[in-house]
N, C-alpha and C positions, 0 to 999 in steps of 0.2 A: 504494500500500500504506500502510496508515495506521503513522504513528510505532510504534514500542512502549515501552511504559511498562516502566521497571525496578522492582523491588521499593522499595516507600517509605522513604524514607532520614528519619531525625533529625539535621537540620540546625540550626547555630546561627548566625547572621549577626552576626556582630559589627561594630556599624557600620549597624544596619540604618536610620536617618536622613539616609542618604548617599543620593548619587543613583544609585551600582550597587549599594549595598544594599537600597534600596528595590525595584530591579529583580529583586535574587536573589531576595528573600521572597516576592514576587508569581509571578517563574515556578516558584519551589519548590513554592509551594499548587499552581498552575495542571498544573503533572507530577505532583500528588497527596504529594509529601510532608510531612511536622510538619517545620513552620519556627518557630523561635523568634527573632527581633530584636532586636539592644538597642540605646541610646544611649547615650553621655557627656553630652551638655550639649542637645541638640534633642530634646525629646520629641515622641512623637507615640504616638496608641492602638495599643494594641497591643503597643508596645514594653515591656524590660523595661530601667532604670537600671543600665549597668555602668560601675563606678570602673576601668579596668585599669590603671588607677595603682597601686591597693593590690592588688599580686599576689597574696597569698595568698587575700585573699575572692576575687579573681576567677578565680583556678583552684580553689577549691571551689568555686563556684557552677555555673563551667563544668560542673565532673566530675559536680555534682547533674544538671545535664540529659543526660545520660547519649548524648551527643550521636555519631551515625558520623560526620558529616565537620562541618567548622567553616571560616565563611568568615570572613577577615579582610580587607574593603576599607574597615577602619576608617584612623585613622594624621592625623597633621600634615601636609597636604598643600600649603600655604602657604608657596610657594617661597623667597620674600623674607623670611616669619615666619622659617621653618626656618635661612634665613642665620642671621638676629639671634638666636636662641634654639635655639642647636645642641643645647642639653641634654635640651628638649624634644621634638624632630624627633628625638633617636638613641631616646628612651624611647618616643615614639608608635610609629617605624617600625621598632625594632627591638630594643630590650629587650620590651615589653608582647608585641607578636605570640611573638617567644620563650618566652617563659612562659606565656602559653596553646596555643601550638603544643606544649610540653611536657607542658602538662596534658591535653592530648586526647592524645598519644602514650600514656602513658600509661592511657589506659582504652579506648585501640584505635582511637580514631578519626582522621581524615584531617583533614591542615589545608589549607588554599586561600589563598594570601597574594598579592596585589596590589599589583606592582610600576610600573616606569615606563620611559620610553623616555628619563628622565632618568637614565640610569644610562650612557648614551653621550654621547661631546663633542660630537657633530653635526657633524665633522669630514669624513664620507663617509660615511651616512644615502644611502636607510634603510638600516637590519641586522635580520639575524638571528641568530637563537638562539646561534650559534656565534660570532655578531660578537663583538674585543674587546672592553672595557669601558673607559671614565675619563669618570667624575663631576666636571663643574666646579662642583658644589654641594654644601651640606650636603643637603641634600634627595637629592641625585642618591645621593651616598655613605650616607647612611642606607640608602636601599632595597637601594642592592648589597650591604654589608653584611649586613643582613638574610639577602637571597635565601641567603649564602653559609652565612649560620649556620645558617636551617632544612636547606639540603641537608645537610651535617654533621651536624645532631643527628636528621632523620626519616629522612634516605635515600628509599626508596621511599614512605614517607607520608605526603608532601608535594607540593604542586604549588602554582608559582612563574607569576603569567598576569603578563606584561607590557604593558600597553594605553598609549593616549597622544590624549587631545585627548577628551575624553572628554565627549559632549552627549547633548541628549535632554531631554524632560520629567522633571522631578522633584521634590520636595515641597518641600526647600529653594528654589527656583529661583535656585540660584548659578553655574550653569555657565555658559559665555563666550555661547550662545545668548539667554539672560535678560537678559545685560549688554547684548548687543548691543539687545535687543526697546527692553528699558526707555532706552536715552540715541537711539535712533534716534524711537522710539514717540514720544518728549518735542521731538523738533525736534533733540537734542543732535549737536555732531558724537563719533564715537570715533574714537581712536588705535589702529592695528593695526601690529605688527611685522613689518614684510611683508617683513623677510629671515629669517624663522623660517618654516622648513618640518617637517612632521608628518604623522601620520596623522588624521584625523578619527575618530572610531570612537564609533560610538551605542550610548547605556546599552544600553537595553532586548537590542538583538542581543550586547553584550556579555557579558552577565546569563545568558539562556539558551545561549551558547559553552561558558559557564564550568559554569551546569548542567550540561548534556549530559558536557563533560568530568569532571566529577567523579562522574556517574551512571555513567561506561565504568570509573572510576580510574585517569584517566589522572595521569600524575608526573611529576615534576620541573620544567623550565624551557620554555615553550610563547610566543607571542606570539599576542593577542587583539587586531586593531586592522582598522581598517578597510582596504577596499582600492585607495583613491587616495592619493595624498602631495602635499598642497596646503600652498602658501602660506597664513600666519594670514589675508593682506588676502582672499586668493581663495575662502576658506572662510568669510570674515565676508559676501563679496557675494553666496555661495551662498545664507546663511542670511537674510539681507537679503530677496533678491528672494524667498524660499519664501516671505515673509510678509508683503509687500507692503509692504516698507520699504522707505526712499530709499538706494541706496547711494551715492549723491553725498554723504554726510553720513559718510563712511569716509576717513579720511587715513593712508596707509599711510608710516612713517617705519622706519627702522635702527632694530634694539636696540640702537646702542650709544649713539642719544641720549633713551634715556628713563630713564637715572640709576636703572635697577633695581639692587639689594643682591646678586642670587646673577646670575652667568653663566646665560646660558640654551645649550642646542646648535640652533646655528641649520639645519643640513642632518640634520636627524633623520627621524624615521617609523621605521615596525615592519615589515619582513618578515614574512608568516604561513606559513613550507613546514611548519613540525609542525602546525598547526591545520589546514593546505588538506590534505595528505598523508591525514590521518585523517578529516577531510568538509568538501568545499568549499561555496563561498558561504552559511557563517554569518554571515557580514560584510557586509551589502549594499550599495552606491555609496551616495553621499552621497544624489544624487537621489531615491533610494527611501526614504531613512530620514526627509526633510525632508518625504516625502509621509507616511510613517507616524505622524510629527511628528504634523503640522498635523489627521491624523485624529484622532489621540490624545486633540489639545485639544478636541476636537470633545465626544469622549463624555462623558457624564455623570456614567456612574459612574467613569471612571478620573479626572475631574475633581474627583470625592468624596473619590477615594484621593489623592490628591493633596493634599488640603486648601487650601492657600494659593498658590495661581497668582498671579505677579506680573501686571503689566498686558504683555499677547503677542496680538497681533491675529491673530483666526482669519478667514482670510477664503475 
């Protein structure tokens, strides 16, 4: 039976130069709805420039697009930044999204805000929705934070996606699979923390979960992630061998001797039962997603949309 399309929604992507923003705008056209995009600091066509620093133009600008739902996978994501510059990480991840989640409340429409699976210690990972919480980060604590103040000020007009490990083709190409392509690609060895455990979880399936979910209006607090919970080393040699790279060229060490700034949670990942409950495998194993990968790079024109591809060998 073919999908069914819901009535066309006016979306705004806040963030849309990211790499699960790039993904919303593309499946929003793709389900037929007006998507609008914007950036802070990476332009790209198409986009529109927003300061969400200076809140008040940027909740009139919002409210001029006269938007029903708004996504927010914008924010200071920069784990170790966010240690050193907590002033920043509390304004990216949670003063800015409050104030435009405020100003789309106000003129009726729905906010979408994306969190992290740095909001648990990784003490007994994975969790879900229900698991407690404790942030050994600024970063971790900004997003709980957050989550806590949108439920508060929207109640039902908000929805909270928590994802983690987040890859895939993207325009920036900054995510750990590009890092890995380019020091492997070059002979280089990398360092992987191979007592941090997570979920892997790909843009693109990420992007249309979140779709779908805000096409239903679905609310509140949900997990988006994929559905193995692998070691950083085991998911660097997945990605490795999808693309014809050496992973003998992978040295897997302790986080506690690479002298990072913020705590990381080392036994993390994301439970999905409110994602899987309401429709399963949106989330595809890794294997699947390093094949859709590797097509991805293939095509021409997503290689157009894309604009600037690092060096990633398609073989």
């Amino acid at each position: 039976m073919p999908e069914s399309r819901p009535e066309p929604l006016r979306a705004v992507v806040v963030g849309g130069s990211g790499q699960i923003g790039g993904w919303l705008l593309r499946v929003l056209a793709e389900r037929g709805h007006h998507a609008i995009g914007t950036y802070a600091s990476v332009p790209f066509p198409g986009l529109f420039p927003l300061d969400a620093g200076n809140r008040e133009a940027a909740a009139s600008w919002l409210k001029a697009q006269a938007p029903d739902v708004v996504f927010y996978p914008a924010g200071f994501t920069w784990v170790d930044g966010c240690e050193r510059d907590p002033a920043r990480a509390y304004a990216a991840n949670l003063e800015e999204p409050l104030n435009l989640a405020t100003a789309a409340a106000a003129e009726g429409a729905r906010f979408v805000y994306f969190s992290t699976d740095y909001v648990f210690d990784g003490s007994a990972g994975p969790y879900h929705e229900e698991s407690a919480t404790n942030p050994l980060s600024i970063y971790g604590r900004s997003k709980l934070e957050a989550e806590r103040a949108l439920a508060d000020e929207l109640g039902a007009a908000q929805l909270t996606v928590r994802t983690s490990w987040v890859f895939g083709p993207e325009r920036q190409g900054k995510n750990f699979a590009y890092q890995l392509a380019r020091a492997l690609g070059d002979g280089q060895r990398l360092v992987c923390p191979g007592d941090q455990v997570s979920s892997p979880s790909y843009g693109p399936d990420v992007a249309r979960a979140v779709v779908l979910l805000a096409e239903a209006r679905q609310s509140g607090l949900i997990h988006v992630a994929g559905p193995e919970i692998l070691d950083r080393t085991s998911f660097a040699r997945a990605i490795a061998t999808a693309f014809g790279l050496n992973p003998a060229l992978l040295d897997s060490r302790p986080t506690a001797s690479l002298n990072q700034d913020a705590a990381r949670p080392l036994c993390g990942g994301l439970l999905t039962p409110r994602l899987d409950r309401w429709q399963k495998e949106l989330m595809r194993p890794i294997a699947h997603c390093l094949d859709d990968f590797r097509q991805k790079l293939r095509d021409s024109e997503l290689q157009d949309w894309l604009k600037r591809l690092p060096s990633m060998p398609v073989t």
